[in-house]
C-alpha positions in Angstrom: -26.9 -8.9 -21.3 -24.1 -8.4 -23.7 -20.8 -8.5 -22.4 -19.0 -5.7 -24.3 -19.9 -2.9 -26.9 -17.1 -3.7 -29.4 -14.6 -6.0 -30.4 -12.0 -4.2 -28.7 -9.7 -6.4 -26.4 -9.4 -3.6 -24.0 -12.6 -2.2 -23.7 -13.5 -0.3 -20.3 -16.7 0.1 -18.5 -17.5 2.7 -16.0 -20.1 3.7 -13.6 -20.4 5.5 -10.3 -22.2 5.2 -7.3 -23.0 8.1 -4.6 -23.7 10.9 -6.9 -27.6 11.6 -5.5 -26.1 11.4 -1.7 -26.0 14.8 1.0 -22.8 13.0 2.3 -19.9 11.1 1.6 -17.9 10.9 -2.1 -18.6 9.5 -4.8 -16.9 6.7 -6.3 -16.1 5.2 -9.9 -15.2 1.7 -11.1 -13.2 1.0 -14.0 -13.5 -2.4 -15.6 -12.1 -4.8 -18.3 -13.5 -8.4 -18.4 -11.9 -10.1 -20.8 -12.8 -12.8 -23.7 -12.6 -15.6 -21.0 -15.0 -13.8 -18.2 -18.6 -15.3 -17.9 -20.8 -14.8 -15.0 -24.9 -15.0 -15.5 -25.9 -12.8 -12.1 -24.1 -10.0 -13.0 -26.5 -6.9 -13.5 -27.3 -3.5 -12.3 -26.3 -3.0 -8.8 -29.5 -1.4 -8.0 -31.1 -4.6 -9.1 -29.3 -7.2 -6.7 -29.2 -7.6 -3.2 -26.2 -6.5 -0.4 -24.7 -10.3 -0.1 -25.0 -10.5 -4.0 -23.1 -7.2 -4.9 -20.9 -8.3 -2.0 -19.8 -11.9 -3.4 -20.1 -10.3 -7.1 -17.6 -8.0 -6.1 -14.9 -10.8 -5.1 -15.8 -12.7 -7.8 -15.0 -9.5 -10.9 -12.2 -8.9 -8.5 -10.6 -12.1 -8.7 -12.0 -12.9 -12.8 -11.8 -9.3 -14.2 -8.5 -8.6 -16.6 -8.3 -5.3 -14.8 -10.5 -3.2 -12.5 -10.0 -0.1 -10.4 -11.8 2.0 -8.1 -11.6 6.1 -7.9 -12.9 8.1 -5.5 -13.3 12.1 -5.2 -14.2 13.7 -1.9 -17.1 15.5 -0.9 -14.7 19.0 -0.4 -13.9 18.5 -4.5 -17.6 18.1 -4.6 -18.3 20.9 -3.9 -15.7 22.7 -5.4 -16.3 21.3 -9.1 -19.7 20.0 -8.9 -21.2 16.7 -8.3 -21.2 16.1 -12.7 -17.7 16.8 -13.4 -16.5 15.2 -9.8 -17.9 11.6 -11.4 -16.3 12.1 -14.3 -13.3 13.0 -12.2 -13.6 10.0 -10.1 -14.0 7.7 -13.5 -10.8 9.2 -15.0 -9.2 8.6 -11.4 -10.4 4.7 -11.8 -9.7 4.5 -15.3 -6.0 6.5 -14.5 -4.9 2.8 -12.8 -5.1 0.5 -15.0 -2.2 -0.7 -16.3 -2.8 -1.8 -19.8 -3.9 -0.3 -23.1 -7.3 1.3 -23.2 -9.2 1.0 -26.6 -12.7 2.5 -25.7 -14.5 3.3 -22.9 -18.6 2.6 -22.2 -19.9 4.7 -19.8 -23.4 4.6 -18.3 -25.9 7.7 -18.7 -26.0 10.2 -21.3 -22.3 12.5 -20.5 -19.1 12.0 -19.7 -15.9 14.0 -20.0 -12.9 13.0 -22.8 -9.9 10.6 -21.4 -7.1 11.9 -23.1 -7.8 10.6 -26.6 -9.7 7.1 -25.6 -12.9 7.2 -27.7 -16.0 6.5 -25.6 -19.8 6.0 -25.8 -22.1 6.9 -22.9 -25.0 4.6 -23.0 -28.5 5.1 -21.0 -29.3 2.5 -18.6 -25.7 0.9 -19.8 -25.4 -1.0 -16.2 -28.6 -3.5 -17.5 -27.2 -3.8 -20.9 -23.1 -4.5 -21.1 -21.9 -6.6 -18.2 -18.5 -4.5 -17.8 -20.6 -1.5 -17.3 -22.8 -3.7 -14.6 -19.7 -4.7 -13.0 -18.2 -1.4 -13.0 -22.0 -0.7 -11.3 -21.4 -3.2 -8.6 -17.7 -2.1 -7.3 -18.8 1.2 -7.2 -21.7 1.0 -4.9 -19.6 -2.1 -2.3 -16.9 0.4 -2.4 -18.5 3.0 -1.5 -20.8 1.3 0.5 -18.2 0.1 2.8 -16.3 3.6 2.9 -20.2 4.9 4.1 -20.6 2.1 6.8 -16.9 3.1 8.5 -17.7 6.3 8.4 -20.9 5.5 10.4 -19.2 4.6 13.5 -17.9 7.9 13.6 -20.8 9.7 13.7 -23.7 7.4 14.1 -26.4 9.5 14.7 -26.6 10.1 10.8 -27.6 6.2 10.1 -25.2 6.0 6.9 -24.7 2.3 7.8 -28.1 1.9 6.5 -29.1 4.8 4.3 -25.7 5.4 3.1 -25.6 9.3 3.0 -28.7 9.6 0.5 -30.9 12.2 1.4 -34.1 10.1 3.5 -36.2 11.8 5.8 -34.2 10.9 8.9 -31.1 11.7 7.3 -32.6 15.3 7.3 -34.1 15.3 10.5 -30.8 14.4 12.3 -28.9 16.8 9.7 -31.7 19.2 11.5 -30.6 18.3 14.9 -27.0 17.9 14.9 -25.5 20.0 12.0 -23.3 19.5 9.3 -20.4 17.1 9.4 -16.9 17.3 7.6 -18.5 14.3 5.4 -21.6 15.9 4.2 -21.5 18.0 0.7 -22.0 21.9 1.6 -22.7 22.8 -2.0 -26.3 20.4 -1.5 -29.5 21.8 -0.1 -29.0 19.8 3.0 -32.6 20.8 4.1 -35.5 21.7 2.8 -36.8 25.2 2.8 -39.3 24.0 5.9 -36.5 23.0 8.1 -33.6 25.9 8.0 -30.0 24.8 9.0 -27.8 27.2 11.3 -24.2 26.7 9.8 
């Protein structure tokens, strides 16, 4: 895995997690390693476990030049869409940090213009460039985290463990308990079979 795109001191890789969910926001990372950052078990978040992301995550915390998180709600889901709310949500990560920005790397195939920051989206970017990867694994512990709090409140949903994507029990107790304040009403909650009395 490379570790940057260019030569650029401040180079910044993105990537959000949460976009495919029924519930919850989505959230963006924003990272810049550094010449001086090395780590060989950084990779996709999809492809590592729960304690790995978790200990990766203190570990580009504590190495990373700079890193930031952003995070747009379900409500501003819905009003903008779930696309341009995780490019809103990159621009909010991006928006704190505190140093010059040279070029941004972005994972998948669009993202939306930060003020005049050039940028390249790149497919599958999170297995290729290791700020990308690490941008991948703040992301999903972020939000991961904000998902298990929420659980407590309403724990009949399971998003300790499914996280607010859309799994079969996730439906059925969408089914039998409604729509919460958490869950994105612009999404077909249900499918056709099982209607939903809002």
């Amino acid at each position: 895995m490379e570790k940057v795109l260019t030569n650029f001191e401040y180079e910044i890789g993105c990537d959000e997690a949460g976009r495919g969910c029924l519930s919850g926001p989505v959230v963006a990372a924003a990272v810049i390693l550094g010449k001086e950052f090395e780590n060989d078990i950084i990779n996709d978040s999809k492809q590592l476990s729960e304690n790995k992301r978790n200990s990766l995550r203190i570990f580009i915390e504590e190495n990373a030049l700079f890193w930031a998180v952003g995070i747009v709600s379900p409500e501003e889901i819905d009003e903008i869409n779930i696309l341009n709310a995780s490019f809103l949500a990159m621009h909010r990560a991006i928006d704190q940090l505190n140093c010059p920005k040279d070029m941004i790397i972005v994972d998948g195939n669009r993202f939306n213009k930060y003020n005049d920051v050039p940028h390249e989206c790149i497919i599958k970017g999170d297995s290729k460039y290791m700020n990308i990867a690490a941008a991948s694994i703040l992301a999903k512990t972020y939000r991961d985290e904000y998902m298990e709090k929420i659980h407590n409140e309403f724990p009949m949903y399971n998003w300790k463990k499914n996280k607010g994507y859309p799994t079969k029990a996730h439906r059925l107790a969408i089914k039998e308990h409604g729509a919460t304040p958490y869950h994105r009403m612009s999404f077909k909650l249900l499918p056709d079979q099982l209607s939903l009395d809002l």
